[in-house]
N, C-alpha and C positions, 0 to 999 in steps of 0.2 A: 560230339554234338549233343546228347544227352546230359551231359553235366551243363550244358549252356542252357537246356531249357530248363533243368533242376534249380538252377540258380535263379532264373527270371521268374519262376513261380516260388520260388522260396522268399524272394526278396517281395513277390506283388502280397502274401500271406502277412510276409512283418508289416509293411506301411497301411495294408488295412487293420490290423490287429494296433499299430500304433494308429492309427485315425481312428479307434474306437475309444479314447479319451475325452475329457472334456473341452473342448477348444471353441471361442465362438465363431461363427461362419463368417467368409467373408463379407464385409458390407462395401458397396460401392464409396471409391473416394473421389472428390474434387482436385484432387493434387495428381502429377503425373509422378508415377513411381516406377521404379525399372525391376525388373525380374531377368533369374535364367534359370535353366532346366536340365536336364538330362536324363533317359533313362535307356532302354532293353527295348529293343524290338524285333518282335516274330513274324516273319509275312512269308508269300511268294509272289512271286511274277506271274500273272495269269494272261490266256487269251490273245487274238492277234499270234502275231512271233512268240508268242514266249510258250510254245507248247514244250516240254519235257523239262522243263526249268524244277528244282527243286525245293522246299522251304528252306530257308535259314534266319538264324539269328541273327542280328546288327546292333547299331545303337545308333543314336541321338541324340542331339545338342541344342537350343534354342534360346536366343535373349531376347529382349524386347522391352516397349516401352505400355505401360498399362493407365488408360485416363477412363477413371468411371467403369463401364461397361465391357470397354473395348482395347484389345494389345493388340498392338504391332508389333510382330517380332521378323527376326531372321534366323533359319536353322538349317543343318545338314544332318544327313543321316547317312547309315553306311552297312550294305547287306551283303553278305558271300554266298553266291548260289550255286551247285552243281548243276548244270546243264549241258543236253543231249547235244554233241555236236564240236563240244569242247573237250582239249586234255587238263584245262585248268580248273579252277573257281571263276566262276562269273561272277565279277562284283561291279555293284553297282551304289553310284553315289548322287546323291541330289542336294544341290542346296537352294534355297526359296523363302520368299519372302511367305510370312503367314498372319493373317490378321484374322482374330480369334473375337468374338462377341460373345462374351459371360451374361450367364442368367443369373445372378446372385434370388437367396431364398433365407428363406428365416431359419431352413433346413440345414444341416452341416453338408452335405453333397450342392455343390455350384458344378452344373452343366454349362457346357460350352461349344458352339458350333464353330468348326474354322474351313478355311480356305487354304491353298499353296497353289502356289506360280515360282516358276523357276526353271532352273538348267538343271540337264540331267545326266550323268556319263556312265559309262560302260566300257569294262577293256575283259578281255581274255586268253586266254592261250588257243591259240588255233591246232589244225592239226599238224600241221609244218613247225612247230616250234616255234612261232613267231607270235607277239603279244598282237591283237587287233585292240582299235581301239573307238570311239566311239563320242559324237555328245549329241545333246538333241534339247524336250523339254519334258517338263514333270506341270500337271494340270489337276489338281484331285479337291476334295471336301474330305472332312472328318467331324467328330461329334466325340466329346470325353467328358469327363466329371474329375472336377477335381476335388479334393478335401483335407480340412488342417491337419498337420499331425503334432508339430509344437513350433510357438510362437510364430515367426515369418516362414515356416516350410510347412511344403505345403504334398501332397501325392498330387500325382497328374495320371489320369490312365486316358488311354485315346482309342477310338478303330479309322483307320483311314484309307481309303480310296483312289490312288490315282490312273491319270493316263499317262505313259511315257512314249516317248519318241525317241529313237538311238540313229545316227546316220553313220555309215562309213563310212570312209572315203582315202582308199590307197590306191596312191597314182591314177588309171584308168578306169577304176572300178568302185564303184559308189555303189551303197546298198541301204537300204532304211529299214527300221523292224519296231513295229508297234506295237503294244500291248499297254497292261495294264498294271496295277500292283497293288496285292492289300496287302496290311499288316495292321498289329495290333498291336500298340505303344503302352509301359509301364514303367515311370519314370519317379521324381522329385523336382521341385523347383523353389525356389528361394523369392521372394514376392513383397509386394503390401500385405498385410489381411485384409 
């Protein structure tokens, strides 16, 4: 687990240290252009059900469509958690639509507010040795900045916020478990400028 977080802090060091080049910021375009992304993400499950839950690493994926100000995209992500109560990994996966409204600026840093709606799943190892399994939804905002590092790529860093919903349901026995989820996104993405 240490060597995962060595990595995601070594690699957020290079893309800033590469984004401290000369690149010009991006300017809003009239043409609709596609983008996609990927990077590292650090969070936990908080609150509601998710008490003894523990941090972990994951990652994320996200494409979309970018007109002027405003992307739509669609992305997953994917977290492995220790949690009390379990003999496995609790992992947990969402994918969701995201629409993202950029603040372009004369400045190299372009902030950006977004949104996620979606489905949310969860499976684990129970204590019987049996997988339990899970879906529900994901509802959250986030706020990142992104900035050039050379020609169409671009860093992306995020903090994001959601609410999750998980339902169970084997045979007789239905259960639902609510919480929450931060994490903290450091990726690349491929773009317009």
């Amino acid at each position: 687990m240490g060597g995962v977080r060595h990595a995601v802090f070594a690699t957020g060091f290079g893309l800033i240290a590469l984004g401290t080049g000369r690149a010009q910021p991006p300017r809003p375009s009239s043409r609709v252009g596609f983008e996609a992304g990927a990077g590292a993400m650090y969070g936990n499950l908080v609150g509601g059900d998710f008490g003894g839950s523990r941090p972990a690493a994951g990652f994320d994926a996200n494409a979309g469509v970018v007109l002027r100000r405003w992307q739509l995209g669609l992305g997953y992500d994917r977290t492995n958690h220790r949690h009390d109560g379990t003999d496995g990994d609790y992992l947990v996966t969402n994918a969701y639509l995201e629409p993202r409204l950029l603040f372009p600026s004369a400045r190299r840093w372009t902030p950006y507010a977004a949104a996620r709606l979606g489905r949310s799943h969860a499976s684990y190892q129970g204590v019987l040795g049996l997988t339990d399994k899970a879906k529900g939804y994901i509802a959250g905002i986030g706020a990142g900045l992104v900035w050039p590092i050379a020609g169409h790529v671009q860093a992306d860093a995020a903090a994001h916020y959601a609410r999750l919903s998980h339902e169970y349901d084997t045979g007789d026995y239905a259960d639902a478990e609510k919480g929450g989820q931060a994490s903290l996104r450091l990726g690349v993405r491929y773009g317009p400028r």
